[in-house]
N, C-alpha and C positions, 0 to 999 in steps of 0.2 A: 439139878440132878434128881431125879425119881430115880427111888429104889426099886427093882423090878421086884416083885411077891413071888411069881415063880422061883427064883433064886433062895425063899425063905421054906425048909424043911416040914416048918411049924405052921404054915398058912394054911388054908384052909381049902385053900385051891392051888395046892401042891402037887403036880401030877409025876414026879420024879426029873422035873423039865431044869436042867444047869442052866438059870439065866445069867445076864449083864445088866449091870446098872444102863440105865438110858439119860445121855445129857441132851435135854430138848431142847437146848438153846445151842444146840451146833448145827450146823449149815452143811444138809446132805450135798453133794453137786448131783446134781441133773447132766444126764449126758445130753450134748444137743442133738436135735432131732435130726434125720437124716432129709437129706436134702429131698422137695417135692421136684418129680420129673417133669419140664417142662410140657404147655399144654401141647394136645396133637396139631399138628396141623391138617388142613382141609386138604392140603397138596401132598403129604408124607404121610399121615395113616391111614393106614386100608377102613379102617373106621366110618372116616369122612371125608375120602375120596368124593371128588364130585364126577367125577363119570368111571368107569371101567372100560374097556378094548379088548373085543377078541383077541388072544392069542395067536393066531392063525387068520387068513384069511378066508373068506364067505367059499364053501366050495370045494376045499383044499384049493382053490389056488384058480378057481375056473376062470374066463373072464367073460365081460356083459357088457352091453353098452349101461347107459344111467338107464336109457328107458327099458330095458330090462331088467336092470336091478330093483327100482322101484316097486313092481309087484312081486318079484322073492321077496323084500324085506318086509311089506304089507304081510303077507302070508306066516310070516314067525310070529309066533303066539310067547315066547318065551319072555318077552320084557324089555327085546333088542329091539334095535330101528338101525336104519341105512346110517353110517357114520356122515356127519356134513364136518363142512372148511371147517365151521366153527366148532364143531365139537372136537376135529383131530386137533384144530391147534389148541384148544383146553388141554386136552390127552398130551400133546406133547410138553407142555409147559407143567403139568405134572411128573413127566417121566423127568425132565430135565433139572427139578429141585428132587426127588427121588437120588437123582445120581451125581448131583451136590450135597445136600442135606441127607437125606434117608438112614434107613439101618440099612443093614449087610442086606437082607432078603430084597429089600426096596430097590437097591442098586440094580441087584443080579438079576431082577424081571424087569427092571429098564432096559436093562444092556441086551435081554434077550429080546425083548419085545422092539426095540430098536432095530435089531441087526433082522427081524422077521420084516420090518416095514422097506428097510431098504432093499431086502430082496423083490418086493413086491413092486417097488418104485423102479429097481433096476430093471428088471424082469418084463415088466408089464409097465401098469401105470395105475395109479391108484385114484378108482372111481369114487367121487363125494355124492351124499344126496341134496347138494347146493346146486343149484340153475340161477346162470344170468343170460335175462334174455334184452338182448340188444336193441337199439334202435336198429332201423335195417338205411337210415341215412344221415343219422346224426352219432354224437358220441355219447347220449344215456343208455343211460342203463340200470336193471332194474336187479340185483341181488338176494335170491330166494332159498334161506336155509328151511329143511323138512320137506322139501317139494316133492308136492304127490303122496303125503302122508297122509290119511283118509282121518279127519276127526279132527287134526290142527291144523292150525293157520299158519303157514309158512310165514318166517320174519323175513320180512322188506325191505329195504333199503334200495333206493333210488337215487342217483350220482351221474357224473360226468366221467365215465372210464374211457381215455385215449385208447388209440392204438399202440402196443407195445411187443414188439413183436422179439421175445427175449434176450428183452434191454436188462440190464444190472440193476437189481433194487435200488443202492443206494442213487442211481439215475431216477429212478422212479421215485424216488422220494426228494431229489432235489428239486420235481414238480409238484406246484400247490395239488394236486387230485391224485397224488401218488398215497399219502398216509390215510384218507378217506376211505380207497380205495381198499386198501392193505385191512383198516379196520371195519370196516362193512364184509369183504371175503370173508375174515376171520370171526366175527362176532363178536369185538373186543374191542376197547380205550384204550387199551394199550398206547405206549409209545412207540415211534421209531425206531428205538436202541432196543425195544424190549421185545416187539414184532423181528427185529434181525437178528437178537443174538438164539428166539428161540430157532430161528428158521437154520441158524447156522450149527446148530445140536442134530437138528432133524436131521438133513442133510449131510451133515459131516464135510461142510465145506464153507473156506472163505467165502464172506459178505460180497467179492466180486465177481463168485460164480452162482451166484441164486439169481434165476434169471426168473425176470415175468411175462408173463405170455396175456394178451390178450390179441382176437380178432381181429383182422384190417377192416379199414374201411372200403380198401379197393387194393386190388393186387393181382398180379398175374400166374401166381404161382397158389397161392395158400387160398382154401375156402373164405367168402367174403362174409360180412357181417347182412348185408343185404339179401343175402341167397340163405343163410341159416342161421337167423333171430335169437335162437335157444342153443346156448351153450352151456357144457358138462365143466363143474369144478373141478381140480385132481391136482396130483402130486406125482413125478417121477424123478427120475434120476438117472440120470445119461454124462458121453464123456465134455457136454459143453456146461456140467453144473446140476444143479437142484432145480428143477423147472416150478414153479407156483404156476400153474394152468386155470385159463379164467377161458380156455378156449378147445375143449373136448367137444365133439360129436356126439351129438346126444344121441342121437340113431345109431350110428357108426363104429366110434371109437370104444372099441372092449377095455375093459379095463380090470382090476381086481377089485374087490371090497370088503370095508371090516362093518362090524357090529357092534354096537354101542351099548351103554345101558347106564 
């Protein structure tokens, strides 16, 4: 026990201050610290976010073939580029832990930015700046995100993609060149389970209505792989499912488009 000196009248350094004795050998409790918030993630904080998505579509809403949109997006100085396969399926694999994981604000611009892409999908059809250009009599093929972006080098990828002509993914994956395929579109390792269950967030539809579309080789009805080499990536949504399109019109087929960054 120390006597406190302020408590003594007569000291010397008496400032009029009523002290208490102090026992130093008592055990103040320390309250415990409050918990640290878990770190952010790359997928949930806007922080570090790996990519961002217009809000809206390029235009309000116009639409273009790909070789048209190509040099609109060349032309934006602002930081944006033409959105590719691979980068919406980034984008949506963000929105899709956003509206599992996230805060309340993270959700609510999922949900909106969501229900903006399905109109675009419903509506129209939603142009990528990904090109695969076909054999014109075999079944490779040669998969090009960035294409026509002036200064990079579009990523590559060269494979064996069948003719599928809006067969059911998981069909498409019960063929050895179904999940090659799936992850060279998309830019991604992903698995199987992890490629379907984003695509079934995007879409808003069961696994047996995400259908995949790629070029015939020969057909009496549908443009052939022979007659037009260079095909448009894209995304729609219609009443037979979520289309995954490896078979847009690069001249032809209008479509809408987002912006990246």
């Amino acid at each position: 026990m120390v006597k406190n000196p302020f408590a003594d009248p007569n000291h010397p350094l008496d400032y009029g201050i009523k002290g208490i004795d102090v026992d130093l050998t008592r055990t103040v409790p320390v309250p415990p610290a409050a918990p640290r918030p878990p770190a952010p993630s790359a997928l949930t904080n806007s922080g570090g976010r790996i990519l961002t998505l217009d809000d809206i579509a390029a235009e309000n809403g116009a639409t273009k073939t790909q070789n048209d949109w190509i040099p609109y997006w060349n032309a934006i100085t602002d930081g944006r580029r033409f959105a590719t396969a691979a980068d919406m399926y980034t984008v949506l694999k963000q929105m899709k832990s956003d509206t599992e994981r996230g805060i309340e604000p993270q959700k609510q611009h999922a949900t909106i930015l969501l229900a903006s892409l399905r109109k675009d999908w419903e509506q129209s059809w939603q142009v990528m700046g990904t090109r695969i250009i076909y054999e014109k009599t075999g079944s490779n093929a040669k998969i090009l995100h960035d294409y026509g972006r002036p200064g990079v080098a579009p990523s590559r990828v060269s494979l064996e993609v069948p003719e599928w002509l809006g067969v059911p993914i998981l069909e498409v994956l019960s063929d050895r060149r179904g999940l090659p395929y799936l992850q060279a579109f998309f830019g991604t390792t992903d698995s199987a389970e992890t490629i379907v269950a984003t695509l079934e967030y995007a879409g808003g539809k069961p696994k047996s209505e995400i259908k995949i579309w790629t070029p015939p080789l020969k057909h009496d009805t549908y443009a052939m792989r022979k007659d037009f080499p260079e095909w448009a990536a894209g995304f729609d949504l219609g009443s037979d499912g979520f289309r995954v399109d490896g078979d847009g019109r690069v001249g032809d087929d209008g479509g809408r488009s987002r912006g990246v960054r």
